[in-house]
MARPAKOL-899287 format. One record per residue: residue in one letter; x negated, y, z negated of N, C-alpha, C in turn. Coordinates in steps of 0.1 Angstrom, whole numbers, plus 2048, in hexadecimal, padded with zeros to 3 digits. Example, Ala and Ser with C-alpha at 12.3 -4.5 7.8 and 13.67 -1.06 7.14 Angstrom:
<rs>
a77C7C77B27857D37B277C7DF7B2 s7807EA7B97777F57B977F8007B1 
</rs>
This chain:
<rs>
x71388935B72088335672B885360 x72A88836973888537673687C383 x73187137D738864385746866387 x74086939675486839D75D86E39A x75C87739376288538976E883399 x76D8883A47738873AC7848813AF x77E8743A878A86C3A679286839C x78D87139378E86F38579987C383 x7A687A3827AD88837F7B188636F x7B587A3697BD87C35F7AD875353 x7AB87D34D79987934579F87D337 x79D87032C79C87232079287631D x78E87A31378287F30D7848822FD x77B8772F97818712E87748702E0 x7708732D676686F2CA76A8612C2 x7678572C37698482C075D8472B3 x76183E2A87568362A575382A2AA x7478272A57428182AB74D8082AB x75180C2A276180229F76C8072A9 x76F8132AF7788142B778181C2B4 x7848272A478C82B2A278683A2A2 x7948432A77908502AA79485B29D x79985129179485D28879885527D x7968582717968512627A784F261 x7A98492597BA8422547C484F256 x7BE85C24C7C386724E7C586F256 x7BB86A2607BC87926C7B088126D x7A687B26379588526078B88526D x78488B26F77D88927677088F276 x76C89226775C89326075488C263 x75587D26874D87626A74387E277 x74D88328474888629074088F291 x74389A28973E8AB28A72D8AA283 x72989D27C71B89F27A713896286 x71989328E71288F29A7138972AA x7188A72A47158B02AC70D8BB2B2 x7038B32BE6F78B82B96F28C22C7 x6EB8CA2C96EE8D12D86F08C72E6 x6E98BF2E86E68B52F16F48AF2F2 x6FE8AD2E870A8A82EB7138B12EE x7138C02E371B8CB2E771D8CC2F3 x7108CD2FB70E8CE30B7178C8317 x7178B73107198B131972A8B331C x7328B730B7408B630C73F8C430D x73B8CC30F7418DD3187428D5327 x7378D33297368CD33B7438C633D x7498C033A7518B433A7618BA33A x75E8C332A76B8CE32A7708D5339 x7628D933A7648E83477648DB351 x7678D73587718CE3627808D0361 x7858D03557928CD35479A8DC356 x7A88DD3597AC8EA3597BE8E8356 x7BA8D934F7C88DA34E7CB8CF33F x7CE8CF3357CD8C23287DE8BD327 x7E18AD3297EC8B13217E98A6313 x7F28AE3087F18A82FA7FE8A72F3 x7FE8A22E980689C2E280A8A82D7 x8148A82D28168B22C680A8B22BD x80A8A62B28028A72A77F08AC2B0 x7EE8AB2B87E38AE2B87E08BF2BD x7F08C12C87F28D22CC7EE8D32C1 x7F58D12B57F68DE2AA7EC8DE2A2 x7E48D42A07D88D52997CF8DD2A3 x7CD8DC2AF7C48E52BF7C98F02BA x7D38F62B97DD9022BE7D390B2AF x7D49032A27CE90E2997C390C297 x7BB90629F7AE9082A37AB90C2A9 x7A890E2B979E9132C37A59252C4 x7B49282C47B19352C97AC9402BB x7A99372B37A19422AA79393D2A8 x78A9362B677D9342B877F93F2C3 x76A93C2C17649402CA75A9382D3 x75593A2E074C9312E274F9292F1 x7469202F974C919305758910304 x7579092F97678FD2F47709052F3 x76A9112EF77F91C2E478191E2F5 x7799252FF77A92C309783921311 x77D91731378390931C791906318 x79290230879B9013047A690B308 x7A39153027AE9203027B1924313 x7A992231D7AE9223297B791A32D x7B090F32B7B59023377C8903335 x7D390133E7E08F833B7E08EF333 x7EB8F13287EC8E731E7F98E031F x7FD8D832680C8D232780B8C931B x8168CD3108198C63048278BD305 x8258B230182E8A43008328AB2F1 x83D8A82EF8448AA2DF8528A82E1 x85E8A22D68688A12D58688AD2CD x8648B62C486A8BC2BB8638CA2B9 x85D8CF2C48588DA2C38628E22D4 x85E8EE2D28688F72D685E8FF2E3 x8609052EE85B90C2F185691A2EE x85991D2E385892D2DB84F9272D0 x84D9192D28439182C28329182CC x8389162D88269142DB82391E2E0 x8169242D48149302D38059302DA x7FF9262DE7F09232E07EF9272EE x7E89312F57EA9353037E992A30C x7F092E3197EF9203217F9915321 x802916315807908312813909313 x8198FB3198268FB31C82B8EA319 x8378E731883C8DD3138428D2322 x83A8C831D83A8C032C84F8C132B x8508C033985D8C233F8628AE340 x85A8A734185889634585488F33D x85888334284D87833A83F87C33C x835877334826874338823872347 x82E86334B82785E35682A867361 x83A86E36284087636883488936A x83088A35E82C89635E819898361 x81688D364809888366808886376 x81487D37981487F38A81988C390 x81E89038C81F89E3908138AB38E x80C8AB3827FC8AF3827F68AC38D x7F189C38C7EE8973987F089C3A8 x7FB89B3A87FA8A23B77FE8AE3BD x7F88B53AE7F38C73AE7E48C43B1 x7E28BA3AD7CE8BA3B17C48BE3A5 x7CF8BC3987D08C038D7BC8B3387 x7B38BC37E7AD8B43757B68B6367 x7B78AC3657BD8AA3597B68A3349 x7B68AD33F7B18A43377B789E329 x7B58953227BC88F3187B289530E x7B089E3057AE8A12FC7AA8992ED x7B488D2EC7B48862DC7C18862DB x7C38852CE7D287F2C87CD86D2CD x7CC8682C47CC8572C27D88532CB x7E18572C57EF8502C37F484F2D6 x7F185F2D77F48622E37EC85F2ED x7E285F2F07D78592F87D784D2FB x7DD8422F07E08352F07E98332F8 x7F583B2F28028372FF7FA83830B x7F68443117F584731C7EA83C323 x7E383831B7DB82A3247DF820327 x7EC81D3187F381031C7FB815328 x80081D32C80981F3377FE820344 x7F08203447EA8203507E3834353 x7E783934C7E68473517DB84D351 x7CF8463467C58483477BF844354 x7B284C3597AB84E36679984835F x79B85135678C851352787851341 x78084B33A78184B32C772854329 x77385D32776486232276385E313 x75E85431075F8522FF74D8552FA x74F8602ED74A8622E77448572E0 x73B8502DE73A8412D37328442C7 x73584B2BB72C84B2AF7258452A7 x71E8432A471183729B71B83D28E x72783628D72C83727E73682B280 x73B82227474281D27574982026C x75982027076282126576B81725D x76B80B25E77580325978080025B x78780C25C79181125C79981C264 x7A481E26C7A382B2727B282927B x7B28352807B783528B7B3838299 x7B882B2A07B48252AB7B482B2B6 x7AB8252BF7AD82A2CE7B88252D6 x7B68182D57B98102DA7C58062D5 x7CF8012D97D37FC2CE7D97F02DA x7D97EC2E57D77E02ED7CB7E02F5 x7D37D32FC7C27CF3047C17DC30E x7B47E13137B17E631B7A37E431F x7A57DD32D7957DD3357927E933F x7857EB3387807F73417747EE347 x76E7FA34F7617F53567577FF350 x7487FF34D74380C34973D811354 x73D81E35A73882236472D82F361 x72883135571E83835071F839345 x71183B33C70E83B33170184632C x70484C3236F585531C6FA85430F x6EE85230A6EB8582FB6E58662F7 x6E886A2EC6E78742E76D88742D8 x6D38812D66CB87D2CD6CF87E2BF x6DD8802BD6E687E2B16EC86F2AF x6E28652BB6EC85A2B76F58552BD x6FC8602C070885D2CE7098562D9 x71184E2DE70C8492EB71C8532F3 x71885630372885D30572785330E x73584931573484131A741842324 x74184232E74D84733974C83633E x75C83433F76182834076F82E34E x76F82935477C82635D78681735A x79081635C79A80C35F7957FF367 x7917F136478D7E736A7967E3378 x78D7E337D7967E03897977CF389 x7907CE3827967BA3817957B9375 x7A37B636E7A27B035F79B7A8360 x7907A334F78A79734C78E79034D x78F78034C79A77734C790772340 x79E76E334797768325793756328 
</rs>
């Protein structure tokens, strides 16, 4: 799974259903955790351990933050290492208590080119909301999407404009899964 990993600094990496949304109306995401099976575990440690640097969005820091440093394991380890530059209007520098983490000083685009040309791998972790922005603005490099044999009806989205990718590798999993790494089209479709 590192097609071009090389060129690839700024990499989402997201659990999707088959319809496109990355978690139920609420925010749930039960659907995903029973399609975790070693052969996938594997693939997203590999994938993790590339990265050494995440930036995220509040709502999803703070859901991360009371989760991984009270795991154990290669994810808690990755996690709880890597730089965590957090986007937020309303959190404080004394609230981020999750080691590693600090509160982006910039915009996305601002604080992403400047990663960048530290030589920084950077990874997008989740948050819908926020992942979205960051594609519509271009900042995505690389989509590693998780694709689940579930559909949900309903949810919240990946995606929420047009975006052409190209696919540049594909596996399946024996839970079902397909993991599917997409790059930015270098030629829009034309409709």
């Amino acid at each position: 799974m590192d097609s071009g990993m090389n060129r690839d600094q700024v990499i989402l990496g997201m659990q999707i259903s088959l319809d496109g949304f990355a978690a139920r109306p609420d925010g749930s995401l039960d659907w995903v955790f029973s399609h975790f099976r070693p052969d996938l575990l594997e693939a997203v440690i590999a994938n993790l351990s590339r990265l050494d640097t995440v930036v995220i969005g509040r709502r999803n820091y703070q859901e991360q933050a009371s989760h991984w440093p009270n795991e154990s394991g290669p994810i808690a380890d990755i996690m709880n290492s890597v730089e965590k530059v957090v986007f937020s209007k309303t959190l404080r520098p004394e609230d981020l208590t999750w080691q590693n983490s600090r509160l982006a000083e910039n915009s996305p685009a601002e604080e992403i080119s400047r990663l960048r040309a530290e030589g920084r791998t950077i990874g997008v972790p989740g948050g819908a909301s926020f992942a979205g922005a960051l594609a519509a603005e271009g900042l995505i490099d690389r989509y590693n999407l998780a694709i689940h044999p579930v559909v949900l009806g309903e949810g919240i989205p990946l995606f929420t404009s047009d975006a052409f990718l190209d696919l540049v590798e594909s596996q399946s999993f024996s839970s079902g899964v397909v993991f599917n790494v997409y790059r930015p089209a270098e030629e829009r479709a034309v409709a």
